[in-house]
N, C-alpha and C positions, 0 to 999 in steps of 0.2 A: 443539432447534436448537443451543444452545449445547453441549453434548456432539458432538454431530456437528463442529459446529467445531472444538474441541478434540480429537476425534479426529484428526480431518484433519493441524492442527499437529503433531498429535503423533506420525503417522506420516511425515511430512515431517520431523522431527528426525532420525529414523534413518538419515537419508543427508543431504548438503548441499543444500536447496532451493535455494538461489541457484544451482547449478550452477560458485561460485567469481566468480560477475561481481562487477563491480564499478559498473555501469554504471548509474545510475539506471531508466530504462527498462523494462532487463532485469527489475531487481531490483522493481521495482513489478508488472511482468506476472506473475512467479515469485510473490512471497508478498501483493501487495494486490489483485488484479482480484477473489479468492474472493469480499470482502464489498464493496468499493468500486467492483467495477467497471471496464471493461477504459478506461474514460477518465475514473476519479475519480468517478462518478456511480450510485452505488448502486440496485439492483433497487428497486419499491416496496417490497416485503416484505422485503427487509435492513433499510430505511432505516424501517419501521414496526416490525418483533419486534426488532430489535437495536439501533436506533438511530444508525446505521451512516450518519456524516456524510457529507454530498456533496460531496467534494474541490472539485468548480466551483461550489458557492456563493458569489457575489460576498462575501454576509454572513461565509460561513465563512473565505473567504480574505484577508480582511481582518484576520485575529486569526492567520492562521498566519504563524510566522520559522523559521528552519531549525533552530534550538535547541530551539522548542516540538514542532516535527513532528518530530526527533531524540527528544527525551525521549521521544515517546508511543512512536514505537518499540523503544526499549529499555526503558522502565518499562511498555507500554502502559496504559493508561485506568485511570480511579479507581475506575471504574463495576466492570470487567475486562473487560467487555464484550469489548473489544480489548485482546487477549493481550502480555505481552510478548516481545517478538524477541531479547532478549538471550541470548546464547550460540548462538543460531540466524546470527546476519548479527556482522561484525566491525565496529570503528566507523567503517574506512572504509567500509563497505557503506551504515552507518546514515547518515553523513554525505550520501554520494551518493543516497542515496535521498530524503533529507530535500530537500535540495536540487534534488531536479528535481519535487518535490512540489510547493513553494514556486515554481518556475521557469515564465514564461511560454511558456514551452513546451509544460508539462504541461497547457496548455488547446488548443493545437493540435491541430487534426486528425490522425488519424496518416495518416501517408505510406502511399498504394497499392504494395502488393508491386511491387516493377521488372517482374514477370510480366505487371500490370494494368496498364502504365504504355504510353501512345503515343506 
C-alpha cells in the first residue's frame, strides 16, 4: 500500500498537482482527499493500514495550529507514513492549506453544486 502511494505522489510531481491554486479547498481536494478523505475523514482501511488521522476528530483537532499542520506538510510525518509536500506546493500553498485545515470551515458541509441547488 505504501508503494502505491508513493507511486501516486510520485507521478503527480511530474506536472503541478495543485494546478497553481492557491486556495485551501482546492489544494486539500488536489493532494489530501487520496488518504484523508474528501471531508478530512478517512476510509476505515486508510485510517487502520496507514494510520491515516481523521482531520474531524474533536481529539485530533484539538492538538492542531497552522504551524503544526504546515510543518507536517512540508516535513511530512515521523512515522513517513505521510510524505512530504515540500518542493511539490509553495509556502504559500502550505500556509493556505494549513490554514483551512485548522479553519472551521473545514468541518462544514460542502456546498451543493449551484446545478443541485433550488
Amino acid at each position: 500500500m505504501k508503494a502505491v502511494l508513493t507511486a501516486c505522489i510520485l507521478v503527480g510531481a511530474c506536472s503541478d498537482p495543485t494546478g497553481g491554486s492557491t486556495e485551501g479547498p482546492v489544494l486539500f481536494a488536489k493532494l489530501c482527499t487520496q488518504c484523508h478523505g474528501a471531508t478530512g475523514k478517512p476510509s476505515d482501511s486508510m485510517a487502520q493500514s496507514l494510520k491515516v488521522r481523521d482531520l474531524t476528530d474533536p481529539a485530533v483537532r484539538a492538538t492542531l495550529t497552522q504551524a503544526r499542520v504546515k510543518e507536517q506538510i512540508l516535513q511530512g510525518s515521523a512515522t513517513k507514513t505521510m510524505p512530504s509536500f515540500q518542493g511539490l506546493v509553495t509556502d504559500a500553498q502550505a500556509d493556505a492549506l494549513a490554514a483551512w485545515v485548522v479553519s472551521e470551515q473545514f468541518l462544514a458541509p460542502p456546498a451543493a453544486p449551484a446545478s443541485e441547488r433550488k
